[in-house]
Structure formats: structure tokens, C-alpha cells
N, C-alpha and C positions, 0 to 999 in steps of 0.2 A: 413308742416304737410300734404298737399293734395297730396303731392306725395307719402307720406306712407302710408295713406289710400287708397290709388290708388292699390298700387302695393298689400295691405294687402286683398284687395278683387278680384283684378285681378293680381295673382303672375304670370305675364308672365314676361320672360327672353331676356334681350337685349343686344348686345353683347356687350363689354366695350368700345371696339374701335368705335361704334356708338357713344353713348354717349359721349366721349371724344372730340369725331370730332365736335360735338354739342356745343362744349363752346366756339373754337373761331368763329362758326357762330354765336352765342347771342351776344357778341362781340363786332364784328362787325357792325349788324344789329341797337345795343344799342351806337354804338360809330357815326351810322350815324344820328340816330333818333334824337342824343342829338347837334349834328352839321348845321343839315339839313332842318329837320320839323319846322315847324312855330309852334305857340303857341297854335292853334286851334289843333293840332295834339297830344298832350303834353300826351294823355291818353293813346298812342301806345306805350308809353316808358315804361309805368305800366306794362299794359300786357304782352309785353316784359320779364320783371323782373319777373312777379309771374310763365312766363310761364317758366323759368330758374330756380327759386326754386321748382317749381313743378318738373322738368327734377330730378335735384340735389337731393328729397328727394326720387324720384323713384329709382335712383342710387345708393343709399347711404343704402335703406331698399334691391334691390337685394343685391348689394356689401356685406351687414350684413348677407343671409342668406345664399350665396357661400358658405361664411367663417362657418358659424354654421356645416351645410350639410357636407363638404370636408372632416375632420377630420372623418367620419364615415364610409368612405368608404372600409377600412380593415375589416371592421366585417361582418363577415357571421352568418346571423341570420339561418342559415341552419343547421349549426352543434355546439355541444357542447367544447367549447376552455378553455384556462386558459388567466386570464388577471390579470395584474398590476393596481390598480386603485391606485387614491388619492383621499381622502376626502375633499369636498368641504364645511362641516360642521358639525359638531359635529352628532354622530351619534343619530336618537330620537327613540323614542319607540313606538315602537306600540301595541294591542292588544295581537295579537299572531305572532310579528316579530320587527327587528329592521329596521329601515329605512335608508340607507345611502343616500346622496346625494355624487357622486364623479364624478371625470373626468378618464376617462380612458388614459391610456400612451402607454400599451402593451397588445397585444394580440398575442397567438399563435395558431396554429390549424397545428397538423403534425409535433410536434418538427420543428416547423417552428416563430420565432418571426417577429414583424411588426407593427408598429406605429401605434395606435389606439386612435388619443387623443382625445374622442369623451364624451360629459358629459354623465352619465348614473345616471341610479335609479337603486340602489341595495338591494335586503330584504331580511334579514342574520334572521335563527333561530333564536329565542328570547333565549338570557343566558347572564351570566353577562360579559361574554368577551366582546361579538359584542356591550352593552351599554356604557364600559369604550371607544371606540373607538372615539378619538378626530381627531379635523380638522388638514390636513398635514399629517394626517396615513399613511401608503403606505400599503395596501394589495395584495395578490395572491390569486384571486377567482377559483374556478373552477365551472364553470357556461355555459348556453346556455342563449344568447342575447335576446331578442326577441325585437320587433320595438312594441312602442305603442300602444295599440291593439283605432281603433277608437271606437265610443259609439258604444256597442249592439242593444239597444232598443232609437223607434223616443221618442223625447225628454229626453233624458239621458243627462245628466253633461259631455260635451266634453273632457276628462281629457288630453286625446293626444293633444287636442287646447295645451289646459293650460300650458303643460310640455312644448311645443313647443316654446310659446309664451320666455321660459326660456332658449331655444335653450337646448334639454331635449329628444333625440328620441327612447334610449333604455334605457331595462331595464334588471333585471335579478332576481333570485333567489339561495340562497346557504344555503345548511345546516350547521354546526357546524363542521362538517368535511373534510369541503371542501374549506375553507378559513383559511389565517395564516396573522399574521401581521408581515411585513417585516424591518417597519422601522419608527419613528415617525420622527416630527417637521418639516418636508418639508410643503411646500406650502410656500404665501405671509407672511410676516415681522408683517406687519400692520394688517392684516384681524386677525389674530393670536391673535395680542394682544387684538382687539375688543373681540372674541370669549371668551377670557382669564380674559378680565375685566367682561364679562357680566357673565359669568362663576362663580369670585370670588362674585359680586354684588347677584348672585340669589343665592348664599349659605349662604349669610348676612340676607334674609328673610327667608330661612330655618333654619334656628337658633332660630328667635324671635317666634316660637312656633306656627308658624298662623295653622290656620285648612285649612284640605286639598284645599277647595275653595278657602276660603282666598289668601293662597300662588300660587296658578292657577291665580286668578282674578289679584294678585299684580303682578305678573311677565309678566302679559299682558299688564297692561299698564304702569306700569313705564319702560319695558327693552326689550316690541315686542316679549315677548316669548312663545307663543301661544299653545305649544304644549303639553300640560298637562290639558288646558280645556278640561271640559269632557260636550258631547253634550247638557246639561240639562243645562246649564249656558250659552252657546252659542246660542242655543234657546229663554231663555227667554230675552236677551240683543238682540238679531237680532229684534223680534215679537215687542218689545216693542219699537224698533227705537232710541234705546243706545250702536249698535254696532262699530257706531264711537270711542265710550269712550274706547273700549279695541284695539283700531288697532292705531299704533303711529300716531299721526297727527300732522298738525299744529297748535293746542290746545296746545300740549307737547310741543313742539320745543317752544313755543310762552312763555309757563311759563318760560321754562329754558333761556327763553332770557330775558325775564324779573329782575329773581332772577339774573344771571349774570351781568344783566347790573343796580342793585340798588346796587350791591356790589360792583361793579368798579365804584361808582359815583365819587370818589374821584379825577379819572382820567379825568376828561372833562374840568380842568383848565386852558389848553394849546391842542395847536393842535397837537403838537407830542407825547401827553398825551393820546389824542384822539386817535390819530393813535394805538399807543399799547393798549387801552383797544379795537378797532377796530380789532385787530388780535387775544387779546386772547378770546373777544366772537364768531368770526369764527373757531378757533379750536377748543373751547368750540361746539360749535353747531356742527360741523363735528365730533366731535369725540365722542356726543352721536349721533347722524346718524348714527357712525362704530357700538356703542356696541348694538344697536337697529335692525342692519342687514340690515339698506339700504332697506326701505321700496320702495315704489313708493310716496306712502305720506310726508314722513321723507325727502326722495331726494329734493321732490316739495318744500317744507318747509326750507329746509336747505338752498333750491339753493336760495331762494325768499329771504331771508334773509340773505342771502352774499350781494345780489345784492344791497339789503336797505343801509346795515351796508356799503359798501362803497361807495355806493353814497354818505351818509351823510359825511362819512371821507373825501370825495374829497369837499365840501360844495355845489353838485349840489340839485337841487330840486329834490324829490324824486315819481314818478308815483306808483302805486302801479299796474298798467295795466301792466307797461313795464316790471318793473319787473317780474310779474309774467308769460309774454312773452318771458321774457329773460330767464328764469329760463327752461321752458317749449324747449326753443329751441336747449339750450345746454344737456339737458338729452336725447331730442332725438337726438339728435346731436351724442351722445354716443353710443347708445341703440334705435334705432329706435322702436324695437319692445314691447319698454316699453306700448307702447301708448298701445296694447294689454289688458294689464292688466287693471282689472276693477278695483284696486288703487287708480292708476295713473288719470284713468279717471274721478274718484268719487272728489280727492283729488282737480283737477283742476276745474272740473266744481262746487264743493261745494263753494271754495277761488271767483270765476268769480260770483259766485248768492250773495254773500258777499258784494264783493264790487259794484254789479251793483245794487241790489235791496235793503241792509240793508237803504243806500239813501235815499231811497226814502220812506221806511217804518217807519223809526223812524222817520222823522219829523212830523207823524201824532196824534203824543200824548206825551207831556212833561212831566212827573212827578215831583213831586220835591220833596218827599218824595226820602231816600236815597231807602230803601229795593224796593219800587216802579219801581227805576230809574234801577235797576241792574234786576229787573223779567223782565222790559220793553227790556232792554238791550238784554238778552234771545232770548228773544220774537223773535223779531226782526231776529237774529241773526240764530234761528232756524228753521224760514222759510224761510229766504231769500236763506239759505242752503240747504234747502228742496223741495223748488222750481225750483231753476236747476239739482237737482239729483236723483228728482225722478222720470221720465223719465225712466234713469239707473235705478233706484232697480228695475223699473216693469219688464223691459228688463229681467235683467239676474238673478233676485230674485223672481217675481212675487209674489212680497206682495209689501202693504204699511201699514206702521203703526201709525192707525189712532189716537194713544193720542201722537205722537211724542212732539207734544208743552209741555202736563204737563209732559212728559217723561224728555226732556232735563230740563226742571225746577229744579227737582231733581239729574240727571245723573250730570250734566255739574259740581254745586257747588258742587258736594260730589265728583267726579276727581279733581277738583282742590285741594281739603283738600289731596285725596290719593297722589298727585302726590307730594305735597310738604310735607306730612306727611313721604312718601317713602324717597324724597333725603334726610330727615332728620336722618331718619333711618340709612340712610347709611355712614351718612357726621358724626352721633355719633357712630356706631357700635365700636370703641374703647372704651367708656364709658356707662357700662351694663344698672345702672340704669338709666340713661336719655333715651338710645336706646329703654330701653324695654318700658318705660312709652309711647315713640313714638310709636312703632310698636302698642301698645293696641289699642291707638286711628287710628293708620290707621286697625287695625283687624274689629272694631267694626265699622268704616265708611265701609268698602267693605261689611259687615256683612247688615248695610243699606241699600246699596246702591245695594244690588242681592235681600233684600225684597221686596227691592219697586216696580224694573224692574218685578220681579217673581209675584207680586200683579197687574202689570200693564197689563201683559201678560195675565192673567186667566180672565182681566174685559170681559165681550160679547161688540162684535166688536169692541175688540183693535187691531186686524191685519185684514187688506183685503187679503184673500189669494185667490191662482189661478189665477191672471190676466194675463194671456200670449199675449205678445202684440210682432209683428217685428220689427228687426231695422229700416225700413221704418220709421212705426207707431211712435216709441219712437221720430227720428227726426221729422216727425211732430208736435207731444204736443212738442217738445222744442220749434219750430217754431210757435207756437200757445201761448205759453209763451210769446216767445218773442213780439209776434202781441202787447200781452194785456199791457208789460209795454211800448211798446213804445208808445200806445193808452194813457196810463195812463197818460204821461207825453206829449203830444202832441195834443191828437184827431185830427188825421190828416184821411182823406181819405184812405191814402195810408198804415194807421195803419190799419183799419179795414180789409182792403183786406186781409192782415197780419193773420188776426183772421178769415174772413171769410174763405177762400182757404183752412188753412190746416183740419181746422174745419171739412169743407164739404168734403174732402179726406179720412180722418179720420173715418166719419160714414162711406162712401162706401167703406171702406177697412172693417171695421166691418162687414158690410151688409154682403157683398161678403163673408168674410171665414165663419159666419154664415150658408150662405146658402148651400155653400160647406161642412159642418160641418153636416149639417139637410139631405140632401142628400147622405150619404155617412153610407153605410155600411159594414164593415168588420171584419174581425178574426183577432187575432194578437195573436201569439205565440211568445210572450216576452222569451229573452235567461236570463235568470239567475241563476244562478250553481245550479245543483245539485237540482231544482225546476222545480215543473207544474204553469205556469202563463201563464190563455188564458184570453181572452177578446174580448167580441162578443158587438160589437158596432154599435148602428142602431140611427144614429142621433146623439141628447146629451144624451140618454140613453145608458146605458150598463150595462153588466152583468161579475163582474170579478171571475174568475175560479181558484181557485190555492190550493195548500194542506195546510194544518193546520199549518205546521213552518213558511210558508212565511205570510200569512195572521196574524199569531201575530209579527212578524219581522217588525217593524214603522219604523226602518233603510231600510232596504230592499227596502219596500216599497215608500220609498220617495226618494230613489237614481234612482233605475231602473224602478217605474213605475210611480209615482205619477203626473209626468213633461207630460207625454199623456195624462192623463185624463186631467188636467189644459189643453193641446192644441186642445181638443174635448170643453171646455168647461164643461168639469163633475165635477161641484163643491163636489157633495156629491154621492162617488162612491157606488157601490150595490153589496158585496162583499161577495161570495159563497164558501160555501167549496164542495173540490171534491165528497165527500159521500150524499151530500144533493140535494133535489128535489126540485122542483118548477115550475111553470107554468102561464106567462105572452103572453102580447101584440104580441113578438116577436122574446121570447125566452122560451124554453121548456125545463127540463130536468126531466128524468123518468130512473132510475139506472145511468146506461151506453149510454143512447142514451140520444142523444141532436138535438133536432131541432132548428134551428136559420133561421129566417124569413123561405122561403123554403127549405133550405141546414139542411141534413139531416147528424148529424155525429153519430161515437160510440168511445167512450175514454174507452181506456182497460191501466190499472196500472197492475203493474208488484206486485204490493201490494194486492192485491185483488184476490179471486178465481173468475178469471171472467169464466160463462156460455159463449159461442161463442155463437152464432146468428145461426141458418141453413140459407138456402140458401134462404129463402122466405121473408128476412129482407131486404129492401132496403137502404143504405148507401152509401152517395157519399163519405165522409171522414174518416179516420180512424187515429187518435190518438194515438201515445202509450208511456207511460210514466215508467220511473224503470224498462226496461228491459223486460216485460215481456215473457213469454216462448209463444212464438207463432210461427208460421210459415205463411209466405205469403202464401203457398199454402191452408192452412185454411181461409187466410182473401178473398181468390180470390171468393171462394162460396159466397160473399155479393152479390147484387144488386144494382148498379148502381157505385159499387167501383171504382174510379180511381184514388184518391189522399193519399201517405199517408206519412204523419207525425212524423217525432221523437222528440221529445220536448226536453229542457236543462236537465231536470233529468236521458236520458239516455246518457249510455258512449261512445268516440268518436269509441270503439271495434264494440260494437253495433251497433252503426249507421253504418262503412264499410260492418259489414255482410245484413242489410237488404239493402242498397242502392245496393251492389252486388246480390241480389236473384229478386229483382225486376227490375232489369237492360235485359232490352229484353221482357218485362212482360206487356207492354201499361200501366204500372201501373207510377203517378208523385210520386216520394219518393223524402219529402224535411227534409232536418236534420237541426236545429236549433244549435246543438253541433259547439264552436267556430265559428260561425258565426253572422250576424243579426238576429234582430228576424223578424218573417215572418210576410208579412200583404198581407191576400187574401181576395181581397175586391168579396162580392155578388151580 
């Protein structure tokens, strides 16, 4: 694993024949250590060996991304072509488009064809054609590629990472005219029929009548199919620290092992009895892994649970450490770039707070009361989980959700009734009336169980929001964690240091971007379409600037801006509209002009009858938002003008004609159009 996080943060390229030449020197090296060295030296053989899978995992993650990368090299994101794609998943829906995931085959450009087997994102007009499109389609696009565009604005949601991470580097878009479907049922045998069961399974819950939540909520966690939540159910299950409950986990895998394995009890009266309920709860489990989609989570679970289930077939003693090491080694073993994903990450280190601290927590309080023993049980179970992973939320969620305890109280037992309420549903959908009597009772548990979350959500301080902390920071409080349980179970010296070190790291990395934070004043003209978004920032204050769509837009604002102010520290941002006045500490505005600390601007909207300034107005910046009908040589009569600005609300036409009339002029013209957004510090 340290060699994939090696290469993940320093992706430097080593030639292969390096590498290769590298295995019989470890070797060697390891063939003499283990013939040679005396026993005092015995820890040079270690090293040795880590330093070899260290080599091996750096090998193994470049090797993975060669192969991603190569297949893309036919495309020219330059000009507009026709390609062959296939569907890599059933096509889903979006607002106002369809979304394909596929792998491209063929590319042309010039009555010219050419291997292009590169995965792509494709977004097809919204009609009912492009939604019937299933996995294995074969289409002819006619489309222009374009490469992942990276985030516009600092702290924006990396989506190019993310795609990446899926080996995912173009994209495209097509109208309704400009695609045809060629051909179905190509692709994988097996992936097919997962697609196909889960397919028949999610039309068995559109049947039993659920209300639209309802059949959203059920199809999240009994089948991983996530893409019909609408964000108002995903919100209050994320805030409230219940969004374990709708993403597969090993909770799910764990029931469905269970139920399979009280039904096959019959089989444990012999060992080669054993052996075949052995293999049918392995296909059993992989084969809801297939219709589930191959989580990260689902994998982790599925793999951890082969490894159990045949240990025990073979009669060895069973680790739950090794397992979950072995499970972990063979996925990246596959997928290096799994480790990536925030899943995979959540899902391991949830399982690792489990078994290293439920230990030690439950034996602090016996009940013996049954309801007692099973809230205890909980209990336990939901911090020990919480405690190694939340680290990760603050990392790359920047909340934590402070009633998680009485959240899973309620979440955890009302999943277990949905989830086995669900296979029941499905296991009678031949038989109306028992079926439907089933689906009620799971209608009216999910019908529960979004109250409760939705009441959990609205308590005052049930979520901490805005903590932005680095990956540094995060492995520290892990490392600070860890100090305190092995303090717990020890108090040793060498525990404290544990606790004192990263501790004291911890505040002066605080300190420090604090102070960096309180010192630091600048403009930021955030790119997001078709919008005015400034932000004049002096310290942990600020003052945000934008027109009346974006300022009631709560999507908008929490994709493309909200992750800055969290990294300023601006819990509770100060949020202006373009037409309005005011006048502060460090910030002024009086029509069109705006003073910020000493920097003197004027913002002209192309919406507005703006009066021009004469010449006796002095203005270092100039702004212009929607086009407006101006000419440089009017803006030139300002005083002290030298910088000026196109913001996302105008078009990329516009911005080539003012960057060409101010081109020779002493004048800085910056366009924000398809670009970053700008930050000119004062």
C-alpha cells in the first residue's frame, strides 16, 4: 500500500526495465541476508522485504495508469469527430440530460477511423430514447471530446480527481440528432446479467406502490441504486450521520450472510456438506456484490467474507485482522487506484475502528437486560466506527454529525427491518397478497426512518459544519487517536508522546493557517456560468457580491463557493446583492464603485444603464459583467485604471474582443471565461 500512496502523491514515471532489473537485486540481496547475517541482523531482512513491496506497489500503480492513459491517445480534444462508444452502464437521468457512462472503441476525424478505446462521460439531450439505453448499447456519437475540465474555483469538489480515480478522462456532449444506436447486447456476460437482475429487482419495488421517497430510499439500500435520490433525502441522512445506511456496506453483506447462512444450517452435519454451503454463500455474496455494482464497500465486505468463509471450510482459525488485510491486498492488487476512492477508504478504516476499539469499549458496561444489551451493542459499535473515520468526513466532507450516537440508535434497527423486509418483498413478489402486506411494512419503516433523520437534522447543533482541515492534519488526529487508545490500554511513556507530539503539531498547523488566514486580503472572481460571483476578503471577514439567481441558488452556492469560505474560516458568510449599498470596516459600496480596504473599483453590468465616471474619478479596477456596451477607450479617461476584468457572466466572443482592444494599451485584461477564477490579493 505505501507504494501506492507514494506514486499517488508523487506520480513520477520509472522506466520498466528499471524496475524489473530491481527484483533479482532484492533477490539476491534477501537470498544473502537470509544465508549470511547472524541473528542480531535479522531486522535488515524486513526492510528488505517492505522495501520490495514498496518497489512492487509503486510498479503496479504506474503500470495501472500507462494502461488507463494509452487507450486515449487517438482523441483529439481539438476538433469535432464521430465515435463508437459502448455502454458501460445503464444509461441514468439527469435533470436536463441523460448521463452515459461508456468506453469508447472508434473514433474518426477526416473520414479517417482509429482505435479509441478510452472510457468517456457522455450527456445525451434528455428524451425517451437516450433513457431506454441499456448496458452493451453500441452507439455512433457525433460529438467534440473535451478532457476533464480541473475545478474552477479554490476549494471546488475535484470532479476530474474523481473521474480519474475511475480511469475516466473525457467527456462529451450530443444532441438527439447527433446520435444513433447501432447495435445492443455487447459487452461482459456476467455484468449484464447483474444489470438485468437488479433491473428486474427495482421494477418489483415499483410495483408495490411505494411513494416516490420511499422507492428512492429502497432502491438505495437494498440494490446501491442511488440515482433517483433527490438532494433533500441525501442531506438530511449525510447531516444527521445515517449516510452509511443508504451506501452498500458491510451491515448489508453481513445480514445477507447471516439469512443465508440460517437457511443452509442444515448443511453443517458433514464437512463436504460444509464445503457446499461454503460455496453457495460465496456466490450468494458475490453475486449480490454483482447486482449492487461493485461498491468499494461491497468489494471490502464481500472480499472479507470469502476469506472468513473459507478459512473456516479449511478448519484454520480465523483472524479477522488478516482477513481484512487480505481482502484489502487483493483489491488493490486489481485496482490500485481503488484506494482513491473515499468508499474504499471509509469502508476499511470503519471495519479497522471495529475491531480495534469495539474491544475495548464494550467491556465497560454489561447489561443484562435484553433491549439494553442490543442499544449497548450500538453504542459501542457506532463509535468505535466513528472514531477512526472521522478524521475522513472532516477531510473531504467537512462536517461532523454531532447526534450520530442517537442517529444510529434509530438508523441501524429500522435498516435491518428495511433490508430484510426488502428481500422478503422480493423472495414473495409472486404472491400479491403476502408481497404487498410486506412492501407496507417496509413503506412505513423508510416513511420512519427519513422522519426521524429529517427531525435529527433540524435539532440546533446536530451537524458541525465548515471544518476544513489538510491531509496532514487529518493523519495527525488519526495519530492522536491512536496515542490515546494505546494510552488507554497501556499508559506507557511512549503512549503519551503519541498524544503529546501530534497534539502539539496539530495546534501549530492551526495557528499558522490562522494567521495566514487573518493576514490575507483579496478579490476573488469565482468562474461560474453565466454569473457575477466576487468576494472581497480581508481576514475571516468578507463581503460576497453576486446577482440575485446565484445568491438564491443553495446548489450553486455549495458546489462552487461555499468550500472557500469553509477554507477562510467564514462560518457565517455576508452575502450582497449587486444593486445594494453598504458601508463597513473595510468594505464600501456606493452604486457602481466599491472600495475595498484602499483598492478603489467600479462594476458596470451590461444590465444596468450605467452613467460612465468623467475623468476626475479615480479607479484602479474595472469590472464588467453581461456584456455591457462600453468601449476601452471610454474606460481609459478613469484615473488610476490599470486592471480590467471580465467576469463568468460574459461571453468567451466578448472577452476576445476586449482582451484584443486592450492589447498594446498598459492596460492588465483578465477573463475569467473557461478559466480559474481569479484571486488578486491587496
Amino acid at each position: 500500500m505505501a507504494g501506492i500512496v507514494i506514486f499517488l502523491t508523487f506520480p513520477a514515471y520509472i522506466p520498466g526495465s528499471a524496475l524489473i532489473a530491481i527484483l533479482p537485486v532484492f533477490s539476491t540481496v534477501l537470498f544473502f541476508i537470509g544465508r549470511q547475517a547472524g541473528y542480531s541482523y535479522r531486522w535488515a531482512g524486513g526492510i528488505i522485504i517492505h522495501v520490495f513491496f514498496i518497489f512492487s506497489g509503486f510498479g503496479l500503480s504506474m503500470t495501472h495508469s500507462e494502461m488507463r492513459k494509452t487507450p486515449g491517445k487517438n482523441i483529439d480534444v481539438t476538433l469535432s469527430g464521430t465515435y463508437i462508444i459502448e455502454l458501460t452502464e445503464p444509461a441514468s437521468e439527469r435533470v436536463n440530460s441523460v448521463r452515459l457512462m461508456a468506453k469508447g472503441l472508434y473514433a474518426r476525424y477526416d473520414s479517417v477511423w482509429m482505435p479509441a478505446e478510452a472510457k468517456m462521460l457522455f450527456y445525451l439531450e434528455k428524451d425517451s430514447a437516450g433513457l431506454s439505453l441499456d448496458y452493451g448499447d453500441r452507439l455512433m456519437v457525433r460529438s467534440r471530446i473535451r478532457e476533464i475540465p480541473a475545478p474552477l474555483n479554490p476549494g471546488e469538489f475535484d470532479y476530474r480527481s474523481f473521474l480519474e480515480s475511475k480511469g475516466i478522462y473525457f467527456q462529451g456532449y450530443a444532441k438527439k440528432t447527433d446520435w444513433e444506436l447501432l447495435d445492443k447486447g455487447h459487452g461482459n456476460l456476467v455484468k449484464s446479467f447483474g444489470f438485468s437482475a437488479r433491473s428486474y429487482l427495482l421494477s418489483v419495488l415499483e410495483r408495490k406502490n411505494l411513494g416516490a421517497r420511499e422507492y428512492a430510499v429502497a432502491s438505495a439500500i437494498l440494490l446501491g441504486y442511488d440515482e433517483i435520490l433527490d438532494p433533500e433525502t441525501k442531506s438530511a441522512f449525510s447531516s444527521s450521520g445515517a449516510m452509511h445506511i443508504l451506501c452498500i456496506s458491510g451491515l448489508h453483506v453481513g445480514i445477507i450472510y447471516v439469512i443465508i447462512s440460517n437457511i443452509l444450517r442444515f448443511l453443517n452435519k458433514t464437512s463436504r456438506l460444509r464445503i457446499i454451503k461454503t460455496i453457495i454463500l460465496l456466490l450468494v455474496l458475490w453475486l449480490y456484490a454483482l447486482i449492487t455494482g461493485f461498491s468499494p464497500s461491497v468489494q471490502r465486505a464481500a472480499a472479507m467474507f470469502s476469506f472468513i468463509l473459507i478459512g473456516q471450510s479449511l478448519g484454520r482459525n480465523i483472524s479477522a485482522f488478516n482477513s481484512l488485510a487480505a481482502s484489502a491486498f487483493f483489491l488493490l492488487l486489481a485496482n490500485p487506484f481503488i484506494l482513491r476512492e473515499v468508499g474504499f477508504q471509509l469502508s476499511y478504516f470503519a471495519v479497522a475502528g471495529i475491531l480495534v476499539v469495539y474491544p475495548m469499549i464494550s467491556k465497560i458496561y454489561s447489561p443484562r437486560n435484553v433491549i439494553l444489551k442490543q442499544v449497548w451493542g450500538i453504542t459501542c459499535v457506532s463509535i468505535a466506527a466513528t472514531l477512526f473515520t472521522f478524521p475522513l468526513g472532516l477531510l473531504y466532507f467537512h462536517q461532523f454529525p454531532n447526534l450520530f450516537l442517537f442517529t444510529n440508535l434509530l438508523a441501524i434497527p429500522a435498516s435491518v427491518v428495511i433490508i430484510y423486509s426488502g428481500l422478503l418483498t422480493f423472495m414473495t413478489s409472486a404472491l400479491p397478497v403476502i408481497t404487498d402486506i410486506i412492501s407496507t411494512a417496509l413503506s412505513l419503516t423508510i416513511q420512519g426512518l427519513h422522519l426521524s433523520v429529517s427531525f435529527i437534522e433540524d435539532l440546533p447543533f446536530s451537524t458541525l459544519r465548515g471544518v476544513w482541515i489538510s491531509g496532514t492534519e487529518a493523519l495527525l488526529i488519526f495519530v492522536l487517536i491512536s496515542g490515546f487508545l494505546i494510552w488507554a490500554q497501556k499508559f506507557s511513556i511512549s503512549a503519551i508522546k503519541l498524544i503529546l507530539i501530534p497534539a502539539i503539531l496539530i495546534n501549530l498547523s492551526f495557528i499558522l493557517d490562522k494567521n495566514k488566514t487573518l493576514s490575507d486580503s483579496r478579490i476573488v472572481v469565482y468562474n461560474v456560468r453565466n454569473s457575477t460571483a466576487l468576494d472581497f476578503i480581508s481576514g475571516d471577514s468578507h463581503v460576497f457580491l453576486a446577482d440575485s439567481a446565484l445568491l438564491t441558488d443553495k446548489r450553486k452556492l455549495d458546489y462552487h463557493i461555499r468550500n472557500h469560505w469553509w477554507m477562510h474560516g467564514i462560518k457565517r458568510p455576508s452575502l450582497m446583492g449587486l444593486s445594494s449599498d453598504t458601508s463597513g470596516a473595510f468594505f464600501c459600496k456606493s452604486g457602481d464603485y466599491v472600495q475595498f480596504c484602499d483598492h478603489k473599483l467600479l462594476l458596470i453590468n451590461g444590465k444596468d444603464k450605467t452613467c460612465f465616471p468623467n475623468g476626475e474619478v479615480t479607479v484602479e479596477t474595472v469590472i464588467l459583467s453581461n456584456e455591457p456596451e462600453v468601449t476601452l477607450f471610454a474606460l481609459m479617461n478613469l484615473k488610476g485604471f490599470r486592471t480590467l476584468i471580465l467576469d463568468s457572466s460574459n461571453s468567451a466572443r466578448f472577452c476576445d474582443k476586449m482582451i484584443e482592444e486592450s492589447s498594446g494599451q498598459g492596460i492588465e485584461c483578465l477573463c475569467v471565461e473557461e478559466g480559474k477564477a481569479l484571486q488578486i490579493k491587496i
